[in-house]
NUMAR-806747 format. One record per residue: residue in one letter; x, y, z of N, C-alpha, C, O in turn. Coordinates in steps of 0.05 Angstrom, whole numbers, plus 32768, in hexadecimal, padded with zeros to 4 digits. Layout:
BEGIN
aXYZXYZXYZXYZ ...
//
This chain:
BEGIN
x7A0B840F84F179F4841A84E479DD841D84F879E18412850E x79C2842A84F579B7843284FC79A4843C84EE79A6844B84DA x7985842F84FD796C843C84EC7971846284E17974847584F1 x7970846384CD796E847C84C17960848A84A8797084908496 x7941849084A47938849E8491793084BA848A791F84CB8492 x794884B88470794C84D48462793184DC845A792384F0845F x792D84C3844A791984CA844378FF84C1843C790284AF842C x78E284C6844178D284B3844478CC84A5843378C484AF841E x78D08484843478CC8478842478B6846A841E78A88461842F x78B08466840278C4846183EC78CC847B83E778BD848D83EB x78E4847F83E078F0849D83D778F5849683B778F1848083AE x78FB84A683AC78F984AE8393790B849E838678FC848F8379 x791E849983817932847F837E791D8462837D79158454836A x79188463839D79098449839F78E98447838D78D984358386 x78E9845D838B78C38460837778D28452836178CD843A835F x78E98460834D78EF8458833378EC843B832F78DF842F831E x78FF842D834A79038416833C78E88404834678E283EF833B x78D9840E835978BC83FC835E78AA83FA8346789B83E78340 x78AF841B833578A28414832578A98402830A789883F982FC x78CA83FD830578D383F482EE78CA83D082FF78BB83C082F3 x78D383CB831278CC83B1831F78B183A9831678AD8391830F x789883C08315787D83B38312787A83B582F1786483AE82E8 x789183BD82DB788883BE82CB789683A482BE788F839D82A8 x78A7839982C878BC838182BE78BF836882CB78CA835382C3 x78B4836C82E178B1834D82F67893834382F57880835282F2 x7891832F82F77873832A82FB78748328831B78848327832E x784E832983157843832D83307842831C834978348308834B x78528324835D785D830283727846830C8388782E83118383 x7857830D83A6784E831C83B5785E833283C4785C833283DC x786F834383B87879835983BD785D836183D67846835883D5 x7868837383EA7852838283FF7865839C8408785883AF840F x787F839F840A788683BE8411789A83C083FB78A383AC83F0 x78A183D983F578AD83F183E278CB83F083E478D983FE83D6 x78D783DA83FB78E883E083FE790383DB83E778FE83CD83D3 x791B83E583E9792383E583CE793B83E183D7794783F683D9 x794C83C983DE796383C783EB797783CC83D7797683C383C0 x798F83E083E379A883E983D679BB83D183E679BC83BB83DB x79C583D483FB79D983BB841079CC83C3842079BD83D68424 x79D9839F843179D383A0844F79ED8392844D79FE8388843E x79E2839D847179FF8398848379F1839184A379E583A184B1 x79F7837684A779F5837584C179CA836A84CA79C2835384C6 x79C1837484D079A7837F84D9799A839084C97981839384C9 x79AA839D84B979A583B784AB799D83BA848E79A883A78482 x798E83C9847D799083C18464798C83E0845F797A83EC846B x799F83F0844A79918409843F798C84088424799683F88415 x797C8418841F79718425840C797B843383F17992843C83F2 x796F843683DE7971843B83C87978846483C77986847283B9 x7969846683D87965848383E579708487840079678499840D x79898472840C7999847D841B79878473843D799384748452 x796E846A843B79638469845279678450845A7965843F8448 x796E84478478797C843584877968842A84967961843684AB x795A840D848C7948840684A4795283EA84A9795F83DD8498 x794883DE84CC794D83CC84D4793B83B684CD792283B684CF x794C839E84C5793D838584B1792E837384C4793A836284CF x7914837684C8790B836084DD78F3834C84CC78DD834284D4 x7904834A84B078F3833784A8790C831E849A790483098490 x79268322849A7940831C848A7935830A8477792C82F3847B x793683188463792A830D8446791582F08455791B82D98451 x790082F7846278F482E1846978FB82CD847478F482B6846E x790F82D4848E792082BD8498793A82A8848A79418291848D x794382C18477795582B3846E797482BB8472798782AD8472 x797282D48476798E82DF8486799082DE849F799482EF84B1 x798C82C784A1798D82C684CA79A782C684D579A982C184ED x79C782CD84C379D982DA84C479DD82F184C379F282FA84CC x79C9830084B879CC832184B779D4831E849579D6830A8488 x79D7833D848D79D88342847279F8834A84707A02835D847C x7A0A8334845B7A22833384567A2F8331846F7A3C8342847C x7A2B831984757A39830B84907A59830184837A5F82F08473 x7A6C831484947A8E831684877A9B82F484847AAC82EE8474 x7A9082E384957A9982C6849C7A8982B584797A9282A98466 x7A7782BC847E7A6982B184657A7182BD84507A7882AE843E x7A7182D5844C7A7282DF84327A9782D8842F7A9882CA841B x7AAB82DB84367ABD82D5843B7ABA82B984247ABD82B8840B x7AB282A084397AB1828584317AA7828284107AB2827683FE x7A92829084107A85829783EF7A9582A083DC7A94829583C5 x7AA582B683E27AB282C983CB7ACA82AE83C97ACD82A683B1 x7ADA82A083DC7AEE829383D57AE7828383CC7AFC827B83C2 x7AD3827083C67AC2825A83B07AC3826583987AD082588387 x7AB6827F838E7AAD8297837B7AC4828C83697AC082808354 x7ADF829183747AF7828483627AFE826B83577B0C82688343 x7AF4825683677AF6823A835A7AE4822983557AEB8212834E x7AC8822F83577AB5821C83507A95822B834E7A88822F8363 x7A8E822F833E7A6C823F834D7A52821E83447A3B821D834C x7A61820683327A4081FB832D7A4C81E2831D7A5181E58306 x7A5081CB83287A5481B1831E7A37819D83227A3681858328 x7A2681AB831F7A0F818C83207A118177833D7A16815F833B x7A0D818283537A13817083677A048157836A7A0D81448377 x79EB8154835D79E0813B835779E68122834879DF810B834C x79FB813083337A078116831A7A18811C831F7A258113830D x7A298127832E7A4E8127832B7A4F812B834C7A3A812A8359 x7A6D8132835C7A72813F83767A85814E837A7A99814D836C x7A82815983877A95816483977A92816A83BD7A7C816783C9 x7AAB817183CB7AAF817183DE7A9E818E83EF7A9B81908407 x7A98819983E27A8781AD83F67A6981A083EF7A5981A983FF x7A62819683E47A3E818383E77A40817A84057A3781868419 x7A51816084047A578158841A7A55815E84327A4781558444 x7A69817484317A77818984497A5B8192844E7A5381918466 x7A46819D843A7A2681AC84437A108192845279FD81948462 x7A1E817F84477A11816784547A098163846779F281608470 x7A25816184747A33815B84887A2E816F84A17A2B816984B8 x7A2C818584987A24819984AD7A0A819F84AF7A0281AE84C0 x79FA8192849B79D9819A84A979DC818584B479D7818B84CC x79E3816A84B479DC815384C179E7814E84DF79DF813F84F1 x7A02816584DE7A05816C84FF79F4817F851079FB81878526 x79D8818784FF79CA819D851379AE818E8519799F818C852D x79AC818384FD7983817284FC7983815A85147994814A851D x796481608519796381538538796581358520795F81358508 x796E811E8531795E80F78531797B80F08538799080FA8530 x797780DF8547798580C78557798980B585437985809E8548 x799480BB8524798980A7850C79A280B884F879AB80CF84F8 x79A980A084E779B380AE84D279A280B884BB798C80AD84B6 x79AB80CE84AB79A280E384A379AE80E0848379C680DC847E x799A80E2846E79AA80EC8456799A810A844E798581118458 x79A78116843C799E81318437799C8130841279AE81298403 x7982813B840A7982814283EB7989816283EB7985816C8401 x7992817483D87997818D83DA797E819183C27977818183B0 x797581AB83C9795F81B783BC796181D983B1797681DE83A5 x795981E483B2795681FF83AB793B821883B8793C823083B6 x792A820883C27920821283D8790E820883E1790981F483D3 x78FC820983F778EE81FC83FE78D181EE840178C781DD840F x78C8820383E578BA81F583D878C681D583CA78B881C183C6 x78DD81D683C678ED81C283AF78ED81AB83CA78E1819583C9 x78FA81B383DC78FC81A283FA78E1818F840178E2817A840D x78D1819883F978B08194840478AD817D83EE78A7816683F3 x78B2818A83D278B3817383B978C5815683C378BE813E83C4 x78DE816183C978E7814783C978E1813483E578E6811C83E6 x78D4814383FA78C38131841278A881238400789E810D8407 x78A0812D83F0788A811E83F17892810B83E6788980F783F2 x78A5810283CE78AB80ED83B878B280D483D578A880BE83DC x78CD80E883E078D380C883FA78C180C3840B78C780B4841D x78A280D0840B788F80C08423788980A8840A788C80908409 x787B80C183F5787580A883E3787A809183DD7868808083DC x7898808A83D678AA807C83D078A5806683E47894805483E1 x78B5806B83F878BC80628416789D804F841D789780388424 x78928061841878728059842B785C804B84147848803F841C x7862804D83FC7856804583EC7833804083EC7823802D83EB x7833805C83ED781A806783F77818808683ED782A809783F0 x7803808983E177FE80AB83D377F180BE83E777F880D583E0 x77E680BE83F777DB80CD840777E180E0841677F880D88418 x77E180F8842777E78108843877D98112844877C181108442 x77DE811D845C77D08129847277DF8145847577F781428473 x77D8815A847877E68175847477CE8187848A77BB817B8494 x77D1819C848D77CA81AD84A277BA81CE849A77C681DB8488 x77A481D984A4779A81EC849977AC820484A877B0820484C0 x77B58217849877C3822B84A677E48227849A77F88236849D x77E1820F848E7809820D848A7808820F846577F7820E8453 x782482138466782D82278449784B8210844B785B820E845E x784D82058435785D81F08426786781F3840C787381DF8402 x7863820983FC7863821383E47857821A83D2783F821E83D5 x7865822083B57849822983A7784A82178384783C821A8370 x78638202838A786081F5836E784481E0836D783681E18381 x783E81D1835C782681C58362782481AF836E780D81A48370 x783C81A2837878338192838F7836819E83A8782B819283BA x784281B183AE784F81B483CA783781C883CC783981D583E1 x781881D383B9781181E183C277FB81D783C377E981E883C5 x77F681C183C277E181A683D777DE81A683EB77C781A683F5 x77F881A783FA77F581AB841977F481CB842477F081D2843C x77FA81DA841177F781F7841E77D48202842A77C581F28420 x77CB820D843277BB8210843777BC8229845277BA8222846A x77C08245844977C68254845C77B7826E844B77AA827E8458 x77BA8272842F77AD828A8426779A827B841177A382668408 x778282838409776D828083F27782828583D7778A827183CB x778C82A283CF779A82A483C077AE829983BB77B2829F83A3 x77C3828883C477DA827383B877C4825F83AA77D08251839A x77AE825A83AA77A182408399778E824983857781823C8375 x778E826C838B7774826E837B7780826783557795826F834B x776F8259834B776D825B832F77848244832A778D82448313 x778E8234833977A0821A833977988204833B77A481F08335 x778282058343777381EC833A777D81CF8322778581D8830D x777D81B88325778781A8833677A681A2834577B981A28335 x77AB819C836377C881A1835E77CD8188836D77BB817D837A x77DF8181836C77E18160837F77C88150838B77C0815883A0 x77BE813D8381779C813A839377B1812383AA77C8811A83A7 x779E812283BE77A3811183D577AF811483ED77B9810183F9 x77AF813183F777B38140840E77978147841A77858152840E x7796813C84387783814C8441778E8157845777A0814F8465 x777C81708458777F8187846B776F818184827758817B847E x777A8182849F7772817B84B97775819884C4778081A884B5 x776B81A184DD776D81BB84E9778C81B884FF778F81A78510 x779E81CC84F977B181D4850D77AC81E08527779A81F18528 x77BB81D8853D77AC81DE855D77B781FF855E77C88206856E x77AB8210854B77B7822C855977A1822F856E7789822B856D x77B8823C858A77AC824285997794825C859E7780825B85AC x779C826F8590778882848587777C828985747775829F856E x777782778569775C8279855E775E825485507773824B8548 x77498246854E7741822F8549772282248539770E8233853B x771F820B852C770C820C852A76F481F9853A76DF81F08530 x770281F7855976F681E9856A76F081F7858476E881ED8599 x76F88216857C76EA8228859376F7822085AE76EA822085C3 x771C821685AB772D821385C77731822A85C4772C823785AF x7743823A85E67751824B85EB776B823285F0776D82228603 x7778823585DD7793821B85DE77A2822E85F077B8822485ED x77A78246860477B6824C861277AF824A862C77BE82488640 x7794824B8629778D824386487784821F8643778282118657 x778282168632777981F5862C778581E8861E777981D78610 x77A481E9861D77B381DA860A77B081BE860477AF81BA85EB x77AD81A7861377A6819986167788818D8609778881758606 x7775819886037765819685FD776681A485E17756819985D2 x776F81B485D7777381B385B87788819F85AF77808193859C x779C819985B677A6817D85B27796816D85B377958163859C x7785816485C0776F814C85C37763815085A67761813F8594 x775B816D85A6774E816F858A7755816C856F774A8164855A x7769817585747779816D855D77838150854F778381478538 x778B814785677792812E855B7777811C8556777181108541 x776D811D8566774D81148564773C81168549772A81068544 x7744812D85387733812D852377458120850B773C811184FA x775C8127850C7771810C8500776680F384FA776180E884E4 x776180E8851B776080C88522774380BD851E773E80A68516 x772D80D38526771380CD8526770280D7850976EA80D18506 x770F80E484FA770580EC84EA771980EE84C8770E80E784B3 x772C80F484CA774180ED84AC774280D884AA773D80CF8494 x774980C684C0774E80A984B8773C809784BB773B808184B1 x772980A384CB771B808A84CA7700808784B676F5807284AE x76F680AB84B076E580AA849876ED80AF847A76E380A08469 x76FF80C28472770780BE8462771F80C6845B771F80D9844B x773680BD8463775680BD8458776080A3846E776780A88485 x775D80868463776480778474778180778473778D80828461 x778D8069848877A6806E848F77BC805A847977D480608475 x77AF8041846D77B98038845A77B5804F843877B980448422 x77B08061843877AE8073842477C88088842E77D38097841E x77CF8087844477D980A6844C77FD809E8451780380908464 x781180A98441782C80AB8447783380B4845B784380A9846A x782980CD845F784380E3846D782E80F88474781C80FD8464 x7832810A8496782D811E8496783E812E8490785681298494 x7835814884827849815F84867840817484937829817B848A x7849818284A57848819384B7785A81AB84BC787081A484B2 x785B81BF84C5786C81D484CF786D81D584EF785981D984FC x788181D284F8788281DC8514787481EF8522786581ED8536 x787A81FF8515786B821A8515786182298502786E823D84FB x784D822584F97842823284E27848825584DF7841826984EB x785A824F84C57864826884B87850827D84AB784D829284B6 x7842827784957838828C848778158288849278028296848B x7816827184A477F4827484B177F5828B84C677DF829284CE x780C829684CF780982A584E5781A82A584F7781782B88507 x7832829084FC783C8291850D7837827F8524783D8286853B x782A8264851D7811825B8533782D824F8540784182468535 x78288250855978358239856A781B8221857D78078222858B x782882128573780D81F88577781281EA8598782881E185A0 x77FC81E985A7780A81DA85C2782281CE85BE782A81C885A7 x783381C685DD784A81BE85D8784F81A285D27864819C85C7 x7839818E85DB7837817785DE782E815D85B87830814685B0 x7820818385A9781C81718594782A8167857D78208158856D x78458171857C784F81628562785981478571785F81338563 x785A8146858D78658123858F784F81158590785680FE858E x783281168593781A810E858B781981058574781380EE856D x7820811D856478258120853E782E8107853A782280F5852F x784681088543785480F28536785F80D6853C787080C78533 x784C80D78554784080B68562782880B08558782180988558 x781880C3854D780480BB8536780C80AF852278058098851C x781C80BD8517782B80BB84F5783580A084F37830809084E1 x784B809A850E7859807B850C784680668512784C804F850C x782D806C8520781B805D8526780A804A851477FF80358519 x780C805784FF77F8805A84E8780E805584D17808805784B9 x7820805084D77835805784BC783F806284AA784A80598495 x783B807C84B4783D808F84A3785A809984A77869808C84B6 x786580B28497787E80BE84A0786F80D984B1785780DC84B2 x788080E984BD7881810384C5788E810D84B1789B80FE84A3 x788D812884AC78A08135848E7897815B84A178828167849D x78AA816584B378AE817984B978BC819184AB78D4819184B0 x78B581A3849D78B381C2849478BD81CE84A778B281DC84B8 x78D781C884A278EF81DF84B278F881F984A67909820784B1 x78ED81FE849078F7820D847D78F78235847F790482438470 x78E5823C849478E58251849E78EC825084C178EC826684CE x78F0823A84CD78E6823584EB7905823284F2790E82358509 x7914822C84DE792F821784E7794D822D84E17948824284D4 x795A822B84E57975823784E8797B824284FD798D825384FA x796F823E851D7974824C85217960826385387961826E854E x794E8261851D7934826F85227928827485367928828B8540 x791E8262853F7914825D855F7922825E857979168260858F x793C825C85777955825C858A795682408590795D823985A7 x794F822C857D795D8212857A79668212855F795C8221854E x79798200855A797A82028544796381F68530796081FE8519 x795681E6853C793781E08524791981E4853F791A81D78554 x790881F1853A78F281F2853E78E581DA855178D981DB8567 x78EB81C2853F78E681A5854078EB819E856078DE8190856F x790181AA85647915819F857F78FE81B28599790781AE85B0 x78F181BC859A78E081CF85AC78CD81B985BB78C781B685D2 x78C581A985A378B38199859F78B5817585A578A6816285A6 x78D4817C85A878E1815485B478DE814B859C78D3813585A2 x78E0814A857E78D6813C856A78EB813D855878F781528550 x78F2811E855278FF811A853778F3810F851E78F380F78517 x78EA8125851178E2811A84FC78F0810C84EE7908810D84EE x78DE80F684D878E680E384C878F380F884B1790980EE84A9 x78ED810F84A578F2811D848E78F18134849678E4813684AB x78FD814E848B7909816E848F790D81788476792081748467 x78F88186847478F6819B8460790481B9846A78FA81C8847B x792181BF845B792A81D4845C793081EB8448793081E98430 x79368201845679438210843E7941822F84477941822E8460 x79408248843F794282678446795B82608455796B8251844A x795D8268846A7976826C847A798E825A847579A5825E847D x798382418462799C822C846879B48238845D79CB82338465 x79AE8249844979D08256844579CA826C843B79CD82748424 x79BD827A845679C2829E845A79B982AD844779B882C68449 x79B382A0843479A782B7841B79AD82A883FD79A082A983E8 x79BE829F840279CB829083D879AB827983DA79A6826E83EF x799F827683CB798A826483C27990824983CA79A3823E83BE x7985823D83DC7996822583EB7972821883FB796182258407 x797281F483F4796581E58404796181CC8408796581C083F2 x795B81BE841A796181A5841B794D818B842B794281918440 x794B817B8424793B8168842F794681538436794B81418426 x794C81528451795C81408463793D812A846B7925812E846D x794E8115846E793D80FB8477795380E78485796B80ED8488 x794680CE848F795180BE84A0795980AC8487794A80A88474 x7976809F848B798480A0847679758074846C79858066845F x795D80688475795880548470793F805E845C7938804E844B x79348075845C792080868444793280908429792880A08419 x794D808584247953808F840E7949808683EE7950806F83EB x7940808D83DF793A808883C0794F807083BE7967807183C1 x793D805A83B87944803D83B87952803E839B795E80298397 x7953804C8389796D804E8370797080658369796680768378 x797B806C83557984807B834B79718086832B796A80798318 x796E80A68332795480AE8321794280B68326793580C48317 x793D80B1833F792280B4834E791180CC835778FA80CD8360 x792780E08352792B80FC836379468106835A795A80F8835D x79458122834B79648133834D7956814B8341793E8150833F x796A81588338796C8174833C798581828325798E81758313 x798981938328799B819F830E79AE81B7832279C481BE8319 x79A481C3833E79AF81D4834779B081D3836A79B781E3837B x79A381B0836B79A281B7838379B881AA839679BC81928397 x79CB81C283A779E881BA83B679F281C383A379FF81B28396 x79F181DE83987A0381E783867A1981EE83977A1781F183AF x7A3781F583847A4B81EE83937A55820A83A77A67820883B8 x7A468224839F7A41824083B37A2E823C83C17A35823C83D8 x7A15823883BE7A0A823483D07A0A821983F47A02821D840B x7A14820483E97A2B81FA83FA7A3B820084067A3E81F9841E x7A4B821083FB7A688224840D7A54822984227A53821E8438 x7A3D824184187A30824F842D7A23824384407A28824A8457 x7A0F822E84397A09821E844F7A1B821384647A168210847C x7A35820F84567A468204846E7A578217847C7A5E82118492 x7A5F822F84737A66824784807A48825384907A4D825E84A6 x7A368252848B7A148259849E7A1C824C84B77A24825584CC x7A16823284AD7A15821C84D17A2D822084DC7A2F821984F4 x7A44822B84CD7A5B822484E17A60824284F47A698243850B x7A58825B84E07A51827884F07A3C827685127A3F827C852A x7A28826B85017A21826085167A2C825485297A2D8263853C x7A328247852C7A388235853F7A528241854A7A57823D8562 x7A658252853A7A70826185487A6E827D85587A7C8287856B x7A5E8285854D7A4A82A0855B7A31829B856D7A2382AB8579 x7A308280856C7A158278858679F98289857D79E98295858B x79FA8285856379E08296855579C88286856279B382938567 x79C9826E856879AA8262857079AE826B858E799A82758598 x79C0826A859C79BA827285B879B6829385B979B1829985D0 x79B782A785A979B282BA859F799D82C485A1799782D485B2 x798882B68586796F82AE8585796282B28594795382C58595 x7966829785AE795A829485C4795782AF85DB794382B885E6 x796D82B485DB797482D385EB796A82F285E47966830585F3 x796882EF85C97961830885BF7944830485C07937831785C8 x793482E485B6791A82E585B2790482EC85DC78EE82F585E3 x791E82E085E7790882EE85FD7905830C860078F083168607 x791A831C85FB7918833F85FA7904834185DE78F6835585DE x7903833785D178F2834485BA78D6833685C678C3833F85B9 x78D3832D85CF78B3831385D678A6832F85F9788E83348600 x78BF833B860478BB8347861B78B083628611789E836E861C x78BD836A85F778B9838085E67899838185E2788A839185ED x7892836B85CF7878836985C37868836485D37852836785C9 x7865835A85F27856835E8602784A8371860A78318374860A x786083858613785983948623784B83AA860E783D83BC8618 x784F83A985F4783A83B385DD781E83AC85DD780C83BA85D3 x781B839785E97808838B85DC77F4839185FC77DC838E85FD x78078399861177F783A4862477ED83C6862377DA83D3862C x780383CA861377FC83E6860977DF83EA85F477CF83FC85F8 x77DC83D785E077D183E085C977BF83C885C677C583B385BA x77A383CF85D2778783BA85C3778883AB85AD7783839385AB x779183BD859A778883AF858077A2839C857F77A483958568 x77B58391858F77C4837F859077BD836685A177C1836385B9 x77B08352858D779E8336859B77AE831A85A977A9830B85BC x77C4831B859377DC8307859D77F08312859F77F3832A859A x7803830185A77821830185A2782E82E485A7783382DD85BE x783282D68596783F82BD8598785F82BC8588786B82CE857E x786482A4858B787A829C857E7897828E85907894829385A8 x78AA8283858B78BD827C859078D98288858E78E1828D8577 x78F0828E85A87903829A8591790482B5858278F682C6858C x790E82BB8573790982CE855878F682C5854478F882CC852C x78E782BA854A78CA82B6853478B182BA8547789F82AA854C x78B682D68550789682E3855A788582EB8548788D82ED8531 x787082F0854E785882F88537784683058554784582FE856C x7839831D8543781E833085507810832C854578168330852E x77F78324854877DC8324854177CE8337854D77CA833A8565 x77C38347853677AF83658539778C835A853A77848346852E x7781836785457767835C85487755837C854077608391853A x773B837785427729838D853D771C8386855E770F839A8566 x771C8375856E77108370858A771D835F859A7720834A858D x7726835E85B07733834485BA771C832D85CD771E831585D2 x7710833A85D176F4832885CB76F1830E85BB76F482F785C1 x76E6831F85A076E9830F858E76FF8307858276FC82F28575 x771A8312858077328303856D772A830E855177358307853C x7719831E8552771C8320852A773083318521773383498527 x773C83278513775283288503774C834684FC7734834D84FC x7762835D84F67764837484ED7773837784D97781838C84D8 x7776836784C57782836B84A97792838384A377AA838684A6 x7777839C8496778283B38499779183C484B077A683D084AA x778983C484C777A683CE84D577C183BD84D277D783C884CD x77BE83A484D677D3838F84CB77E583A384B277F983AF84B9 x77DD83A3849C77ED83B2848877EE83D1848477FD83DC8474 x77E283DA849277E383F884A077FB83FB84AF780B840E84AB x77FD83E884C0781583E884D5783683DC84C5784D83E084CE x783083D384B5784283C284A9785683DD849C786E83E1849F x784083ED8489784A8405847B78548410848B786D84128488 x7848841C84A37857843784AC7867843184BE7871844284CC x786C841684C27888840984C8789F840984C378B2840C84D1 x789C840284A178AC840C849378B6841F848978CC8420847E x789D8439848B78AA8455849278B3845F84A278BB847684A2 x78B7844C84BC78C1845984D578E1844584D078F4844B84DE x78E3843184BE78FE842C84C178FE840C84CB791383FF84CE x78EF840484CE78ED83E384D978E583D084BF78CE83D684B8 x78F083BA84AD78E383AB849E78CD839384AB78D3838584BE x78BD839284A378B3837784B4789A837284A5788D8386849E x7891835C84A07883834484867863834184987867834184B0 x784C833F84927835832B8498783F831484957852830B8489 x7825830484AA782682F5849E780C82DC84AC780A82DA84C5 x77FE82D084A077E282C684A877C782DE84A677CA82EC8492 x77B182E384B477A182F284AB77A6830F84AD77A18321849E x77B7830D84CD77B2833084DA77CA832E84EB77CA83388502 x77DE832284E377F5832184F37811832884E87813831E84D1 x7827833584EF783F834084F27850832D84FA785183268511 x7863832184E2787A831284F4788E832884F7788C833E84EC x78A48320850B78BA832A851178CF8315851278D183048524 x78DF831784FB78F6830884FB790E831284F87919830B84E3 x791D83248509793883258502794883158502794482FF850D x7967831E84F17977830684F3798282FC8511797B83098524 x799282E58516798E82E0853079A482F1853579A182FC854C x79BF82FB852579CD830F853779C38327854379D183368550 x79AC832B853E79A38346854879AD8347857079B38333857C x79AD8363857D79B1836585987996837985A37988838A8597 x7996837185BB7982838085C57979839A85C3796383A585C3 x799583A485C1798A83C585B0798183CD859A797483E28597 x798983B78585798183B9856A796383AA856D795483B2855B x79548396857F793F83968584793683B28590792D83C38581 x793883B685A5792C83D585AD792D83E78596791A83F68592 x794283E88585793A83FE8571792783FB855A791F840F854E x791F83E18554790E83CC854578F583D4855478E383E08549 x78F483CE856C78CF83CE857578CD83F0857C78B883FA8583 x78E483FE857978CF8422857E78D28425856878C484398567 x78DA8422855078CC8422853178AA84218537789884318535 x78AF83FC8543789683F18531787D83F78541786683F2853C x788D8408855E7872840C856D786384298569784C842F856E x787D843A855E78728457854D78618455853A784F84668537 x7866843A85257856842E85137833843185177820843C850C x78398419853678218414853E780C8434854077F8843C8534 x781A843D8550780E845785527802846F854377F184808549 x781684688525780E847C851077F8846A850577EA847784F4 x77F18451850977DB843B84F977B88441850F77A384408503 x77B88446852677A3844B85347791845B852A777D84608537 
//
């Protein structure tokens, strides 16, 4: 396959059902028209026959590609003997088997137990119960810029858009929000690329000198939770040195670490978790999107001396259902036989060489960060100042997707790029002269 549009989309097919979608779904955050018939591979077409390349995979969750033959294979032969036994009150042998194989990829020198969830909002729920529990302590520490969910506890610690909170008022009390070290842009006026070091200082510093010691003392506080790399703030990648700071704070003080792998991990980065960039084993791992390629699948792995001291404490009705398991364990094992994370790694420097040399091309392009296959552009109105360009941001986004490239916002004024990790360098090159025609028709 191959980028190909018949016709400009949305095309007429795709209008019908956008409009039957806005008259029967409620309002989420849908942002392009697109109207998927199959994918295959990198590829997804259209309702109207038009063929564009996926560089958002359902939000980092086909980081196999769309109907990967090894997986889908593994799926359809489950389809016949089992789709849903309650893996919480009863068992079976593929829970296990899904067990068993995230616990051969997650970083700790430690044994490991795993709860199964349904996504990662649910993952985030069940980290907070075991800081709680464990730590016997209500408190949190969470980060401005990071996105953890949107049920009402997990959306305590979110704090990345105004709108996920507006009109939700009250939702979990006893999280406070500290500032994240993005290097481009902060609220301590570092250049963290030329001063890394010194937004670390700052960072942890307002933690130590200021959360704990005026008001969130450290006997109030369980658990940080954090993202590696902040997903829906932008893409931030934080100096290299601060999550082992992070979490020589955290044990210092007694707290847990509780790491948000849940967009960063499979893979993603060209490790298999985000975490590992960073030398850090967290105490807790919030997972889920990629963990099994697309079937509704997530999980919250911990160090197996944090487990719920009885029985009751925590379950679920669907989570480690007995298909979505197959998939998880057909995911890691594709992997690992296709060298998808060393992939990752390989493809993300041609796409990182790509977006450079754009960004030498085109002003209104202020950043380019990221790890891996989780790059992100940040559009500016000045590079001077860094102010954010919103509107070209979704200007560019559209006629992106009329030129044939999918690809998501995400933070104020920024473009992630996530293809799946099978993608090849040509199918990157054919991905960035989409999105740089894009650029061009957006000026």
């Amino acid at each position: 396959m191959k980028v190909n549009i018949k016709t400009t989309p949305p095309g007429p097919n795709a209008r019908v059902i956008v409009d039957e979608d806005t008259r029967y779904l409620a309002t989420s955050t849908k942002s392009l028209p697109v109207v998927a018939r199959r994918g295959k591979g990198v590829y997804i077409e259209d309702v109207d026959d038009n063929v564009f390349i996926d560089f958002a995979a359902g939000i980092s969750v086909n980081n196999m590609g769309h109907i990967h033959p090894y997986i889908t294979e593994k799926v359809q032969e489950q389809i016949w003997k089992l789709w849903h036994f309650a893996g919480t009150d009863f068992y079976y042998r593929e829970q296990v088997d899904a067990a068993k194989a995230i616990e051969s990829i997650v970083p700790g020198k430690f044994d490991k137990k795993v709860f199964f969830t349904n996504s990662g909002t649910e993952s985030n729920e069940a980290a907070i119960k075991v800081a709680k529990i464990n730590k016997k302590k209500q408190g949190f520490i969470a980060f401005i810029g990071g996105f953890h969910g949107r049920s009402q506890g997990a959306l305590s610690f979110t704090a990345s858009k105004g709108i996920q909170k507006k009109g939700l008022f009250p939702s979990m009390p006893g999280v406070e929000h500290v500032p994240f070290p993005n290097p481009y842009r902060n609220p301590f006026g570092i250049d963290g690329y030329e001063n890394p070091e010194d937004l670390e200082n700052a960072a942890i510093d307002f933690i130590e000198k200021y959360t704990l010691k005026m008001y969130a003392p450290k006997e109030n506080i369980a658990a940080i939770l954090v993202e590696p790399i902040q997903g829906e703030g932008g893409y931030v990648v934080p100096p290299k040195n601060f999550h082992k700071r992070l979490i020589k704070l955290a044990h210092d003080n007694d707290m847990l670490l509780i790491m948000d792998e849940v967009q960063s991990g499979f893979g993603r980065t060209g490790k298999w978790f985000a975490s590992e960039h960073f030398g850090v084993e967290p105490d807790v791992m919030s997972l889920a999107k990629a963990i099994a390629n697309g079937i509704p699948m997530g999980a919250t792995v911990f160090r197996a001396d944090l487990d719920f001291p009885e029985q009751g404490l925590h379950s679920n009705t669907y989570g480690g259902n007995v298909l979505a398991s197959v998939s998880c364990t057909a995911t890691i094992e594709a992997m690992k036989k296709e060298n998808a994370v060393q992939n990752a790694e390989k493809r993300g420097h041609h796409m990182r060489k790509r977006l450079e040399e754009l960004q030498e091309k085109y002003d209104v392009i202020g950043d380019v960060r990221g790890i891996g296959l989780m790059q992100a552009v940040d559009f500016v109105k000045d590079r001077k100042t860094r102010e954010p360009f919103t509107k070209f941001r979704d200007t560019l986004e559209y006629k992106a997707f009329q030129n044939g490239i999918i690809v998501l916002g995400t933070g104020e004024s920024s473009i992630r790029l996530i293809p799946p990790l099978i993608i090849t360098d040509s199918q990157i090159d054919e991905g960035m002269d989409a999105f740089e025609k894009g650029i061009k028709q957006s000026l």
